[in-house]
N, C-alpha and C positions, 0 to 999 in steps of 0.2 A: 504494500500500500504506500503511494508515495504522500508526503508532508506537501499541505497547502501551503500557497505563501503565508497564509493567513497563521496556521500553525507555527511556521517559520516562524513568523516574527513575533509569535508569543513566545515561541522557546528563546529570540535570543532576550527577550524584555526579563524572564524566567533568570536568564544566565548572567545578564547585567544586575539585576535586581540580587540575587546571589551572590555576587559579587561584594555589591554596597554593602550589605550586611555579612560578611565576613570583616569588610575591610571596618566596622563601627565594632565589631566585637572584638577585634583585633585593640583598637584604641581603647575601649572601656575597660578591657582588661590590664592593659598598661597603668590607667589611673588606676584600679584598685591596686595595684600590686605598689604603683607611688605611695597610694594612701596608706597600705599595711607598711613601707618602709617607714613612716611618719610618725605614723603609729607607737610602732614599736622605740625608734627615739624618744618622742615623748614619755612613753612607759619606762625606758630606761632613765630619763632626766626626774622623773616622778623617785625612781626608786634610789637613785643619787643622793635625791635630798632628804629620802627617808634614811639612807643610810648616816648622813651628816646632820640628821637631829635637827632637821627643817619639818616643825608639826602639820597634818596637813588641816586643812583651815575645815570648820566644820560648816553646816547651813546656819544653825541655833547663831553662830558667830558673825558670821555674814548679813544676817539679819536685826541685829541688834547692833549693827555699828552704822547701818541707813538709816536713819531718822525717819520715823512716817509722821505726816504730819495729821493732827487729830481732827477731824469733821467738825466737833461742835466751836 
């Protein structure tokens, strides 16, 4: 059975289209593996300063050093 043009030219829209989306999972995969290297620095700077007796700040703390200012 031969391929209409019409087939044709959905297979190559099929094959460009395949394409684009390899070449965007190809990129989003590079950012998350950026983000996990980022990640992991920060986790280590985190446990740096745990190690050097840097407390880590609580929320109770953080909330009680902004002022709210009272409605009445």
């Amino acid at each position: 059975m031969a391929a209409t043009e019409e087939q044709k030219g959905h297979m190559e829209n099929l094959i460009s289209q395949a394409k684009d989306l390899n070449s965007e999972l190809t990129s989003l995969q590079q950012k998350v593996q950026f983000k996990r290297d980022v990640l992991m620095k920060v986790q280590g700077a985190i446990e740096y300063l745990q190690q050097v007796g840097v407390p880590i700040p609580r929320e109770e703390e953080s909330s009680e050093e902004t002022p709210t200012s009272d409605p009445e």
